[in-house]
Steps between C-alpha positions, in 0.01 A plus 500: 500500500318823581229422700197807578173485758306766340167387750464297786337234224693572157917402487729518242785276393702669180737155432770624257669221226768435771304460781259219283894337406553530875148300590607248221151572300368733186127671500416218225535234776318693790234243569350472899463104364817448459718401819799760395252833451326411843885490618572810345182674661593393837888684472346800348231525805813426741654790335155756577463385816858600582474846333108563616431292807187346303499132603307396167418128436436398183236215579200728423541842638612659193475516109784579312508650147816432268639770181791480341691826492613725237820524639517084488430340851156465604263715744293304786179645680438387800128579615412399835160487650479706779883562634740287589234235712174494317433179364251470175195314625360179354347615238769777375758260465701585154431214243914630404695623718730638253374647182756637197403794344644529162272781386693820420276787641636939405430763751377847354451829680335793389463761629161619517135332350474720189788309394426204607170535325651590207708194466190272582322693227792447249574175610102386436503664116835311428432177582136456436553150407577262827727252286748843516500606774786619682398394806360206698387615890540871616490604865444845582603644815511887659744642755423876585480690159701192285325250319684142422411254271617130549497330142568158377635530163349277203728589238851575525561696846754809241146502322285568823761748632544690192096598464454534908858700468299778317192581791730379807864400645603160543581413828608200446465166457638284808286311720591660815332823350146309440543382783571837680217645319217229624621548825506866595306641191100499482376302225214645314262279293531125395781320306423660144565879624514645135174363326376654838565805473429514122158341587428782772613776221292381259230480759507920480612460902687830668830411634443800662157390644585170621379444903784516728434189632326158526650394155438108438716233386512509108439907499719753442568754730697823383557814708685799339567670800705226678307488812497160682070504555 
């Protein structure tokens, strides 16, 4: 069990296939309705509380997010409200307090905007049509001069990383580096990142010209110079 606090709000539990033989469960039965994943939940929280000296309860505090691994195990992302003692109030209360994510989502970098224009551009004149798509949601995110793009493959992920392969490098395709990304990256635009920026290129928009700040939710923001305005 590796077990990471990457904020005062955001914990990681990497479970490999011994430690889920150890707990007596597989990711396929992880269920908070069942009596034995609510038992499992309250070892692993013994376990961060011994390593992190967060006293977590489980009653409403927290969300957790489920993924199996690549490696065979499963991941589990503990989000907390506000620290270890912030309670959600009434009306934030989770409807589930533990949601599976089965959704495989790839990581690419590149290293600069012409190029990630370029594959937007490319990726746009390919797959005009949107029953062939390569891709379902795309998250775009900037840290310093690198751009990242968060994509949820709709065809076969060796598909999606053979076209993106050609404009960018994969970074890969765990959860923990999505996760990593959301959480210390800044996100640029809305939850379709590459019909964005196709739509502001066809729009005859600068990248060059864009203002250095007050961007909205659902625009895209690009800044060649790598300057954090």
């Amino acid at each position: 069990m590796r077990i990471e606090a990457i904020s005062r709000r955001k914990i990681i539990v990497e479970l490999g296939e011994e430690d889920l033989s150890a707990l007596d469960i597989t990711y396929d039965d992880l269920d908070y309705s069942s009596i034995e994943t609510r038992r499992v939940i309250w070892v692993i929280l013994d376990r961060v509380r011994e390593t992190t000296g967060c006293d977590i309860d489980p009653s409403g505090q927290l969300l957790i997010d489920a993924m199996p691994s690549p490696a065979g195990g499963c991941i589990l992302f503990f989000t907390l409200r506000g620290g270890c003692s912030e309670p959600f109030t009434a009306g934030e209360l989770p409807e589930r307090i533990l949601r599976k994510q089965d959704q495989l989502t790839i990581a690419f970098d590149f290293t600069g905007i012409d190029a990630l224009l370029d594959c937007a551009n490319a990726y746009a004149e390919s797959f005009k049509e949107d029953s062939v798509r390569l891709c379902g949601d795309s998250e775009l995110y900037r840290k310093k001069t690198k751009y990242r793009l968060l994509l949820i493959p709709a065809q076969e992920p060796t598909v999606v990383k053979t076209f993106f392969s050609e404009y960018g490098s994969c970074a890969g395709e765990e959860g923990l580096i999505a996760c990593r990304t959301r959480e210390f990256w800044t996100r640029i635009g809305g939850n379709h990142a590459l019909e964005e920026l196709v739509g502001r290129s066809a729009g005859g928009e600068s990248h060059h010209n864009l203002p250095p700040q007050g961007f909205k939710p659902g625009s895209i923001y690009v800044d060649p110079t790598g300057s954090e305005g």
